[in-house]
C-alpha positions in Angstrom: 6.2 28.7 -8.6 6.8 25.5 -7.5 9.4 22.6 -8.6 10.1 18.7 -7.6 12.6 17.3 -10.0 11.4 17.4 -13.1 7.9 18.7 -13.1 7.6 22.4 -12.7 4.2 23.6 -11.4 3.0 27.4 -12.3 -0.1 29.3 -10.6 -2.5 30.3 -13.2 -5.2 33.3 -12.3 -8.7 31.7 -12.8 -9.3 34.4 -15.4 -6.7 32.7 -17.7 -7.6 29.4 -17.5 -8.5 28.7 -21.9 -12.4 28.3 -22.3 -12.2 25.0 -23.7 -10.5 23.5 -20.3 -14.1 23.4 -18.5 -15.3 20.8 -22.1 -12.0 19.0 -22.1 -11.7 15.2 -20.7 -10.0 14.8 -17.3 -7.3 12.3 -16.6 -8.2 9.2 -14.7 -6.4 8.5 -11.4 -4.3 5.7 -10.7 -5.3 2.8 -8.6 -3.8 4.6 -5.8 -6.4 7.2 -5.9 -3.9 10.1 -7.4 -3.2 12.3 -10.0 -0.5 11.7 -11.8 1.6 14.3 -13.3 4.8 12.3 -14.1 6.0 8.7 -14.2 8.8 7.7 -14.0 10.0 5.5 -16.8 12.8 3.9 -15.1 12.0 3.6 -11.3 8.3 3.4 -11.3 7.9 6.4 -9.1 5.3 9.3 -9.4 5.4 12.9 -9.1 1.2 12.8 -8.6 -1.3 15.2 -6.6 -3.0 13.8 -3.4 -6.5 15.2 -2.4 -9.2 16.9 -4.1 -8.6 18.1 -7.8 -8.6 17.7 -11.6 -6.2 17.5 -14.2 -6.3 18.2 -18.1 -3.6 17.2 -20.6 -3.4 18.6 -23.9 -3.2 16.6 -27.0 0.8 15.6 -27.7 3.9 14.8 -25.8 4.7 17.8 -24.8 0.6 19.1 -24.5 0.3 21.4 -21.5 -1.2 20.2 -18.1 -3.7 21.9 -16.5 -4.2 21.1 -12.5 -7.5 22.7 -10.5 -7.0 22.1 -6.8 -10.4 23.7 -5.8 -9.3 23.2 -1.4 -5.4 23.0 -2.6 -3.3 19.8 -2.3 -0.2 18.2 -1.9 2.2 16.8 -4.6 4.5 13.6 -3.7 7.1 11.7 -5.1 9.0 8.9 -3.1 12.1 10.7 -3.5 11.1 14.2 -2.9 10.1 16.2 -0.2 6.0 16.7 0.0 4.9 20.2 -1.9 1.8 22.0 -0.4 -0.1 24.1 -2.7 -2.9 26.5 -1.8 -6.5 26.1 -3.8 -6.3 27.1 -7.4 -5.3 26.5 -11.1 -1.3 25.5 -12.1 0.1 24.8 -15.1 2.4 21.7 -14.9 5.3 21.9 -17.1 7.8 18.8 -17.6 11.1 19.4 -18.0 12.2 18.8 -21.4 15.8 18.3 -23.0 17.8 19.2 -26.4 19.0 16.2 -28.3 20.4 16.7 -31.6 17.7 17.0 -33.8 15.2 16.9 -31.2 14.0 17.7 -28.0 12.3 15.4 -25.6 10.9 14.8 -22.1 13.3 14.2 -19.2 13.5 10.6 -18.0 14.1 9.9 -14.5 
């Protein structure tokens, strides 16, 4: 288990990745050339995966994200320390909060 600020990033065995993941579309990556797994709304910075990899969003603000990182990779944010990761599948979860009556994703 792995966490930068916000985004928590769990290893999933191969075996229970969901079928439908392999049809699903893949996220683009931004002009920089990485994945992005957050943004942040207020200082423009990233939590994003450098290197070698997909990443599937389910439908929905709070869908779950599904990383492969088939020779591993590193995830970055510009104020964060770098997180290695071996090769394999994650699920990226973003931390969420309680507001009355609702509950929403953490803005940094």
């Amino acid at each position: 288990m792995y966490r930068q600020g916000d985004v928590l990033i769990v290893a999933v065995a191969e075996g229970a990745v969901p079928a439908h993941v392999a049809a699903a579309p893949r996220e683009p990556r931004d002009r920089r050339g990485r994945l992005v797994l957050a943004l942040g709304e207020v200082t423009g910075h990233a939590h994003a995966v450098v290197g070698p990899g997909e990443l599937v969003r389910g439908p929905g603000p709070f869908g779950p994200m599904l990383l492969h990182l088939p020779q591993g990779g590193r995830v970055v944010h510009e104020e964060h320390a770098v997180i290695s990761l071996p090769k394999g599948w994650f699920r990226v979860i973003r931390q969420r909060e309680y507001v009355p009556g609702s509950v929403r994703i953490v803005a940094d």
